[in-house]
N, C-alpha and C positions, 0 to 999 in steps of 0.2 A: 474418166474420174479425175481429171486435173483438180478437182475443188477439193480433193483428198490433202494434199500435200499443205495447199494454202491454211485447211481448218481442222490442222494437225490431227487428222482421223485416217489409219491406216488402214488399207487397203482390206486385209483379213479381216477386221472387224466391220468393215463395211459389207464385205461378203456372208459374215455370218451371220447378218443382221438379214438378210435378204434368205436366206439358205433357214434361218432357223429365229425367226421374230418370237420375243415375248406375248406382241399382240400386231393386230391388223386393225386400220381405222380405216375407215373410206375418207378420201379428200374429197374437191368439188371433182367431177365425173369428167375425166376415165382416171384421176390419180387414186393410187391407194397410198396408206403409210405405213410404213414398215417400221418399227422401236424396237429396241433391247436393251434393256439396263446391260452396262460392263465396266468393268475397270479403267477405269484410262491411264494405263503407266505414265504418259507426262504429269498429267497434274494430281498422281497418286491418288484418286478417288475414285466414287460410283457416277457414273456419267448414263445418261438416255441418248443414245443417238436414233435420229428419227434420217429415216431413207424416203424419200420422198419419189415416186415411181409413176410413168404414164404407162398401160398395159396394155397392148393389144392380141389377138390370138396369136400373131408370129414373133413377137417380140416387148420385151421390158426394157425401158428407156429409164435414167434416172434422171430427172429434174434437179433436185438439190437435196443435199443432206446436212446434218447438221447435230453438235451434241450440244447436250445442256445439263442443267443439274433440277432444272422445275421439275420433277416427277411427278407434282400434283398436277400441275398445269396439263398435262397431256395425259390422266390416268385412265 
């Protein structure tokens, strides 16, 4: 999770996003999406970070993740 650090998303909230998603979206096939609206102490607001995952029976890979503030855009 090196891209944590770069796109100032901590670690914990990346976990809890994966441990306990507001919603599940299918990507294009084997990705799923993982979202959760939370707080983001740097930029003091409500942020969607979306976890982006390949899944196989033995293992979940993350591809990329990322926050944003479009809440419609992904609802």
């Amino acid at each position: 999770m090196d891209d944590l650090a770069a796109r100032d998303i901590s670690r914990e909230d990346a976990e809890r996003t994966l441990e306990a998603p507001d919603r599940i979206a299918e990507g294009r096939p084997p990705r799923v999406i993982y979202q959760r609206r939370y707080h983001d102490a740097l930029l003091g607001e409500e942020m969607l970070l979306r976890v982006v995952i390949e899944e196989t029976e033995v293992v979940q890979v993350i591809v990329t993740l990322y926050k944003t503030s479009k809440f419609n855009k992904y609802a």
